[in-house]
C-alpha positions, 0 to 999 in steps of 0.5 A: 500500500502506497503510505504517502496516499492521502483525501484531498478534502472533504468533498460533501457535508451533509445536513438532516433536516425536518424543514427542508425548504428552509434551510435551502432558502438559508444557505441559497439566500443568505449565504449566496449558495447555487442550488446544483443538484436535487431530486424534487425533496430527499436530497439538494446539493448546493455549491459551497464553495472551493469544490465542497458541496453541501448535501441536504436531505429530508431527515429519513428519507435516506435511512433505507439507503437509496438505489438508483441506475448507478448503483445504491447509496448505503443508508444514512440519517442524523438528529439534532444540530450539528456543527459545519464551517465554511472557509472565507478569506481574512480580507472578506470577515468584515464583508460577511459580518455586515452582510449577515446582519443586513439579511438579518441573519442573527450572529450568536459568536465572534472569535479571534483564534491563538493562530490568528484566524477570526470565526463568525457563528450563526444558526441556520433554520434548523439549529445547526451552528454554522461557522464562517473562518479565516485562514489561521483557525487550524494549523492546516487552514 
């Protein structure tokens, strides 16, 4: 086995969510997330940003797994608010902050980081904490 072979990224998020309809309209309308894929209400995948999609499904619409032409998608489903965070640029904090606010997206948190790196949280429709960060949060970003 090749020992240097490595992921290059996490390719998919996935959020399980009751209100469907809502959490789209959040990530598409808030935070400028293109709708790229979706099957009329089990699943939309959004564009993240940097090659990263945001998978959004109708909580236990997946739970049985899911065969298609291709194949089968092994079951998955999740409860409760979860935690994601999306990378933006230290020169755009600002930029985000204000435009939160000016969609009236409540911000619950500011942190600045040991590294350097400042983080902005905020709630989407379904209680997910949901964290904007600049470079200098991890020791890999």
């Amino acid at each position: 086995m090749n020992e240097d072979l490595r992921t290059h990224r996490v390719l998919e998020t996935a959020l399980y969510v009751e209100d469907v309809d809502a959490v789209i309209a959040f990530y598409r309308d808030k935070l400028g997330f293109p709708v790229i894929a979706g099957d009329g209400g089990r699943i939309t995948g959004l564009d993240a940003g940097g090659a990263t999609v945001l998978l959004v499904f109708k909580r236990g619409g997946s739970a049985r797994g899911v065969e298609f032409s291709g194949g089968r998608i092994p079951p998955c489903d999740g409860q409760g608010p979860t935690h994601l965070a999306f990378a933006i640029g230290a020169d755009e904090f600002e930029e985000w902050e204000k435009l939160l606010v000016q969609r009236g997206v409540p911000i619950e948190s500011r942190v600045t980081w040991e590294r350097g790196g400042r983080s902005l949280y905020v709630r989407d429709p379904a209680g997910n904490s949901v964290e904007l960060a600049t470079p200098g949060v991890w020791s890999t970003y």
